[in-house]
C-alpha positions as CSV (number, residue, x, y, z in Angstrom):
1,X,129.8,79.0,127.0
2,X,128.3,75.6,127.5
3,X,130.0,72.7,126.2
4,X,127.9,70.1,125.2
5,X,129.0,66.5,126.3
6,X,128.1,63.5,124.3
7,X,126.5,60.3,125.6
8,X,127.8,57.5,124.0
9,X,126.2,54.8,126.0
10,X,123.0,56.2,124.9
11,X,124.3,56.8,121.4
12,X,125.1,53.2,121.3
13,X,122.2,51.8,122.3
14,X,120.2,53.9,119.7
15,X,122.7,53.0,116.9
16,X,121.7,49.2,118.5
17,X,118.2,49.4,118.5
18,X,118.1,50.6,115.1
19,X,120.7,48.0,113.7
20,X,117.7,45.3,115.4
21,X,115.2,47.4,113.8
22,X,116.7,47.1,110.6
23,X,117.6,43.2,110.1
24,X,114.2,42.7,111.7
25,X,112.0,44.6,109.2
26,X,115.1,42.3,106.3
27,X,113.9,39.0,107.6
28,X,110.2,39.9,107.8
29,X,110.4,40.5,104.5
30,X,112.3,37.8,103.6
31,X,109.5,34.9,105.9
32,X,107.1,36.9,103.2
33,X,109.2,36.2,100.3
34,X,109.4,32.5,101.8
35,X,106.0,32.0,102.4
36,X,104.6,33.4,99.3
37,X,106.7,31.1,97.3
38,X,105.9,28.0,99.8
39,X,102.0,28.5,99.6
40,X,102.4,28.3,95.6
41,X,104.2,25.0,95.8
42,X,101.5,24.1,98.0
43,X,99.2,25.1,95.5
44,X,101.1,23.0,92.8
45,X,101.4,20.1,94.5
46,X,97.3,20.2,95.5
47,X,96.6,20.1,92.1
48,X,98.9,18.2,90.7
49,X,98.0,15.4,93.3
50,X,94.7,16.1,93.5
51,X,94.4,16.7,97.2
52,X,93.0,19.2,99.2
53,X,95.4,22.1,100.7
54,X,95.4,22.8,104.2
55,X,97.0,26.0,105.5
56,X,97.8,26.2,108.9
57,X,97.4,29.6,110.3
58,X,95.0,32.6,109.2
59,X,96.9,34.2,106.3
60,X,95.0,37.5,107.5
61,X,96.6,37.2,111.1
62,X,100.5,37.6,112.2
63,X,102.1,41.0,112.4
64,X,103.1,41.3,108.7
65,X,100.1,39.9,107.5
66,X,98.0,41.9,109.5
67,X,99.4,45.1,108.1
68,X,100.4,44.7,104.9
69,X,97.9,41.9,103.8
70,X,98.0,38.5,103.0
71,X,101.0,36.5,102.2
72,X,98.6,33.3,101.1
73,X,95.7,32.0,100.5
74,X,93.3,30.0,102.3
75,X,93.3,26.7,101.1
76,X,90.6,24.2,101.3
77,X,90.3,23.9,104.8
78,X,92.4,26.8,107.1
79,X,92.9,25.7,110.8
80,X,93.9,28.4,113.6
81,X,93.4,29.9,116.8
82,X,91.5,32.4,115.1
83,X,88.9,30.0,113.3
84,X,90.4,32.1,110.0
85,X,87.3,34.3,110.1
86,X,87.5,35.4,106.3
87,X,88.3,31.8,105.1
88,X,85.5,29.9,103.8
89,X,86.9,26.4,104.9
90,X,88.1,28.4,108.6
91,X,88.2,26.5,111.7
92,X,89.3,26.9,115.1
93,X,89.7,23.2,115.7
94,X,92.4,21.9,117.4
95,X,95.5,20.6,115.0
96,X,96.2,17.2,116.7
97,X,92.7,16.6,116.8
98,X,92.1,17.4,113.2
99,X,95.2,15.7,111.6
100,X,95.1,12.2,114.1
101,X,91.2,12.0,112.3
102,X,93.0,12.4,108.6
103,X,94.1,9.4,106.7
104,X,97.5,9.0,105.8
105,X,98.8,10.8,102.6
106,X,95.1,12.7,102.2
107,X,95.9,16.5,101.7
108,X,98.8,18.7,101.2
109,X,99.5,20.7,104.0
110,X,100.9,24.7,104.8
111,X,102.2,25.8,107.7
112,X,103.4,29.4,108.9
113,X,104.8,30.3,111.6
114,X,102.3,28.7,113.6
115,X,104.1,25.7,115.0
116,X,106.8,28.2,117.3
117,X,103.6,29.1,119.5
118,X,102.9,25.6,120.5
119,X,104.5,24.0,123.3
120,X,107.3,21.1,122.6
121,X,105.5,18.3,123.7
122,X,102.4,19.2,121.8
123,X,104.4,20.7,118.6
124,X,106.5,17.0,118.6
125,X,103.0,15.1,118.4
126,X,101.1,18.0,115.7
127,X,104.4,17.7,114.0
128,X,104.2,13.8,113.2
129,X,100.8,13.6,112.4
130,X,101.0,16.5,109.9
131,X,103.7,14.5,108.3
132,X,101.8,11.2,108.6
133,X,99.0,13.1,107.0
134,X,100.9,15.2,104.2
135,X,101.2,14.1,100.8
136,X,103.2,17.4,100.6
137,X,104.0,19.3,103.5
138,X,105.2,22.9,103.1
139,X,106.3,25.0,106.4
140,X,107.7,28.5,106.7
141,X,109.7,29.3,110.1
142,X,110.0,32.5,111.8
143,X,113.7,32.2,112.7
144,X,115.9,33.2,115.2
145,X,115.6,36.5,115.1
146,X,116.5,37.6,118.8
147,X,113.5,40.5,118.3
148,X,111.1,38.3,117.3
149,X,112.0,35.3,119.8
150,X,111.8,37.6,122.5
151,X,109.4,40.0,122.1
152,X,106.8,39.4,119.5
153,X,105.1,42.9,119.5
154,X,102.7,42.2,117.4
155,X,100.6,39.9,118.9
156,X,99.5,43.3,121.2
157,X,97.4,44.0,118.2
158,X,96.5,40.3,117.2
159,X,96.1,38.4,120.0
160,X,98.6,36.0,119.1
161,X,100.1,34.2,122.0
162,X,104.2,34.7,122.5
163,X,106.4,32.3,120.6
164,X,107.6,29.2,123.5
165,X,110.8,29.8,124.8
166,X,111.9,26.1,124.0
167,X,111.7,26.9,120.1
168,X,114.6,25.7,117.9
């Protein structure tokens, strides 16, 4: 009779992976929740002010989006790496070149998830001059999900680049 032995490192790591895999797929959901309800304050606020709405970051991109569909809208004008392809008002244009041309106060602004991908020196400039430019500014984080941080599978399917390492 062969008695079976048990591996409990590997049983360990599999319960672990699976714990990740779990809280993982609750906080995706839960930047979707977030971003959903940020675009429409973005929304509100465009009208209300009468301003245009700029989203930053193709709402048909990222590796939520790009599965289950989009989280947002477009906007007026939609600024990303991408060009936003299936926006009408898409562009590929460079954020701190776009927003340091904007008067101050001129459009209400939504950003997701796109600021984690740029560089700190770069994000700390971007970052003023959206706010400069913002008569409402709306962003969505990804977090600090170790997963994500890490090892942002998705973007082997998007393109994406990987999150900087210097994020907070």
């Amino acid at each position: 009779m062969r008695v079976r032995t048990r591996r409990p490192l590997c049983f360990l790591l599999t319960v672990a992976l699976m714990g990740a895999l779990i809280i993982e797929g609750g906080t995706s959901l839960s930047r979707d929740m977030r971003r959903r309800q940020a675009f429409r304050r973005a929304q509100h606020a465009a009208h209300a002010l009468h301003k245009p709405l700029v989203v930053v970051g193709d709402p048909h991109q990222g590796g939520f989006n790009s599965v289950f569909g989009a989280s947002y809208g477009c906007g007026n004008v939609c600024l990303d790496l991408t060009g936003c392809p299936r926006c009408a008002g898409g562009s590929s244009e460079d954020l701190l070149t776009f927003f340091s041309r904007q008067p101050s106060h001129s459009m209400v602004v939504f950003e997701s998830c796109v600021m984690e991908s740029i560089p700190a020196a770069q994000r700390a400039r971007i970052t003023r001059e959206m706010r400069r430019v913002a008569a409402s500014l709306n962003t969505v984080r990804i977090g600090p999900t170790l997963l994500m941080r890490l090892l942002y599978l998705p973007r082997l399917w998007t393109g994406e680049p990987q999150m900087q390492s210097d994020w907070r």
